[in-house]
N, C-alpha and C positions, 0 to 999 in steps of 0.2 A: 619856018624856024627849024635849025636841027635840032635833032635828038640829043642830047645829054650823053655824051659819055662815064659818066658814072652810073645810068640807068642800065640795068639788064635786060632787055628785048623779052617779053612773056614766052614767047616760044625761042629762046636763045638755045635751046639743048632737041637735038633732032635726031633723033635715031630711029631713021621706023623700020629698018631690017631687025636692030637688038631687039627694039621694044616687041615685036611678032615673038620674037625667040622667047625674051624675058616673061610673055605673057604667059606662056606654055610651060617653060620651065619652071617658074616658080610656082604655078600650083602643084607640079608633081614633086619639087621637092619640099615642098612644105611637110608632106604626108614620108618619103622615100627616105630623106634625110633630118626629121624629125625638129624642122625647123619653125613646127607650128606650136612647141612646145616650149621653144625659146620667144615665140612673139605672146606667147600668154605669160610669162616671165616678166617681159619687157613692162607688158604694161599694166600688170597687178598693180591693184590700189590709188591708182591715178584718180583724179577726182578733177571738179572744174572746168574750166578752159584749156582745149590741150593744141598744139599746135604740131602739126606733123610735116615734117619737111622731109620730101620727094615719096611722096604716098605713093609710087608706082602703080599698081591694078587695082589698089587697095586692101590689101590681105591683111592688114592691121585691124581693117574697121570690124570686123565680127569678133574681137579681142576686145575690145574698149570694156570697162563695168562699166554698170549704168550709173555711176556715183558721176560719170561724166558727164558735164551738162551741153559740150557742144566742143566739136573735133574742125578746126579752118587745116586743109589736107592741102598740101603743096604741092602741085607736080607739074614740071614745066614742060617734058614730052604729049605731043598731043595725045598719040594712041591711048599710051599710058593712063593720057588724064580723062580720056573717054570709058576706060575700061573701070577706072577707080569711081566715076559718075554714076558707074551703074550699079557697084559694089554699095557705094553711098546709099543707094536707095533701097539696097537689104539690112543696112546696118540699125541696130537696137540703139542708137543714141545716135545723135542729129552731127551729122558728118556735113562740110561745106567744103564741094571739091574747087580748087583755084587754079590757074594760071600763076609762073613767079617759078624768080632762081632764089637759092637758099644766100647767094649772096648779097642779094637786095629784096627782103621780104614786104611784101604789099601792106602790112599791117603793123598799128601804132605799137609805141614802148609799151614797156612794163603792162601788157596786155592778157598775157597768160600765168597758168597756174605751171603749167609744166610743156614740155616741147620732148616730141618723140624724132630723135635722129634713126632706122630703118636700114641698113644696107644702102647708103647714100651719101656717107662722108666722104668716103671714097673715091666716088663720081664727080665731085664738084669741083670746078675750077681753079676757086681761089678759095681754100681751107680756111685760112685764117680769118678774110672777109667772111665767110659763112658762117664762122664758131660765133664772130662780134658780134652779127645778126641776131642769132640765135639768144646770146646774151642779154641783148639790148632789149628783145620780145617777151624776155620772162622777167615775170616781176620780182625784187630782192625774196630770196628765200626760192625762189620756184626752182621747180626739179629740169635735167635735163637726162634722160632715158634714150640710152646707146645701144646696141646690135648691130654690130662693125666689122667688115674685114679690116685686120691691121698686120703688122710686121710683126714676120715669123718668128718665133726663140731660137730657135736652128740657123747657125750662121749660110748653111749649104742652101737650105729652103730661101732665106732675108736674101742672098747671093740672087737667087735666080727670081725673086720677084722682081726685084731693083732692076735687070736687066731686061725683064717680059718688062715691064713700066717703062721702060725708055724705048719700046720697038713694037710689039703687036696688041701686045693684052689692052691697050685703053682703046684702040682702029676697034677691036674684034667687040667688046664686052663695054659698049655705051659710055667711053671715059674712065673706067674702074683704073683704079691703084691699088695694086693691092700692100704697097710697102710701105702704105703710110702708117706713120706710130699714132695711131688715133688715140692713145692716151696721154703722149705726150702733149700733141697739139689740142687738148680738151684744160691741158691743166695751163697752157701758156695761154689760151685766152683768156682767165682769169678766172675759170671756175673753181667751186673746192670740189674734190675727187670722192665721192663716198665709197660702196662697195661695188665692185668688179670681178668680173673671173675671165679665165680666157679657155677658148674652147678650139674643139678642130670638129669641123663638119665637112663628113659626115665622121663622125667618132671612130668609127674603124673601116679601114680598107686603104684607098688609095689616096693619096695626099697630093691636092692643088696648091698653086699657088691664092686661092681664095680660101682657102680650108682655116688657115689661122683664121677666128673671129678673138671678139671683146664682150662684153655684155657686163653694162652696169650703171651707175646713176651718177650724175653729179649738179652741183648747184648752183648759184647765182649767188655769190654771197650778199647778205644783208647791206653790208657795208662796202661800197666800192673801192677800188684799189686805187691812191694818187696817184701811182705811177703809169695804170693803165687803164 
């Protein structure tokens, strides 16, 4: 019988030249461009069942408090998901590394307490399928925790992402976009938007087109919305 095309293939996302690169670079720049101070940010105060979609090597998991009682890590690159399996088993609160695209998630409704989006909205295929997801996994009230590259304030910078996004920057850097409004497209899935800020990393020197980030929470509301 065929496959379902509305299913997502476990290993549907392949990058094993990025993922070598991504392995390497994201530990130096966690420390380099002080982006491990933005992931203890991220996930202050999180408690319960957290749901993490695109856990790459897993650099979130030695972040979790212990008020968490159990981390399901989503990463569909194999490397990636080998590297994060092994992270899992240093981490001080019970991490379960998985297979799975953020746009068809392996796990039931209203399941979690809160969902950690990571430097990974960016990458995903289909944005809007991935926010529903997302929505559909957290239970009313549950939090959704962003650290995102998104679209620059500077129209010269927003110019020349839009144009990297249509030609090398997704071939070179595993799917990345860097010009997506990840705040807009958070508030059209149907979340409510709490606090945010937006950053440039690294904070002084030279400015990429990934340098614009987001960082901040939003919700599930209680009550779902008729029209979506």
């Amino acid at each position: 019988m065929p496959r379902s095309s509305s299913k997502v293939p476990q290993d549907a996302v392949h990058h094993p030249l990025f993922a070598r690169f991504y392995a390497r670079f994201s530990v130096a720049a966690d420390k380099s461009a002080g982006i491990v101070a933005f992931r203890e940010e991220l996930l202050s105060g999180l408690s319960g069942r957290v749901i993490e979609i695109g856990a790459g090597n897993g650099l979130n998991f030695a972040h979790y408090p212990a008020a968490v009682s159990e981390v399901v890590a989503l990463e569909p690159e194999r490397r990636l998901r080998h590297l994060a399996t092994q992270a899992a088993r240093r981490s001080e609160v019970p991490v379960d590394v998985v297979p799975g695209a953020a746009e068809a998630l392996p796990v039931k409704s209203e399941a979690f307490d809160a969902a950690v989006a990571s430097l990974v909205l960016c990458s995903v295929r289909d944005l809007p399928r991935a926010l529903g997801e997302i929505k559909r996994v957290l239970r009313p009230g549950g939090e959704l925790r962003f650290f995102e590259h998104g679209l620059a304030e500077t129209k010269g910078m927003a110019r020349t992402q839009r144009a990297l996004d249509r030609t090398v920057w997704p071939l070179l850097f595993g799917g990345c976009h860097t010009a997506r409004d990840t705040i807009a497209a958070i508030e059209a899935a149907g979340f409510e938007l709490g606090m945010y800020r937006r950053l440039q990393i690294p904070e002084r020197g030279l400015r990429l087109p990934s340098s614009s980030c987001v960082l901040g929470v939003a919700r599930r509301p209680f009550v779902s919305d008729p029209h979506g």
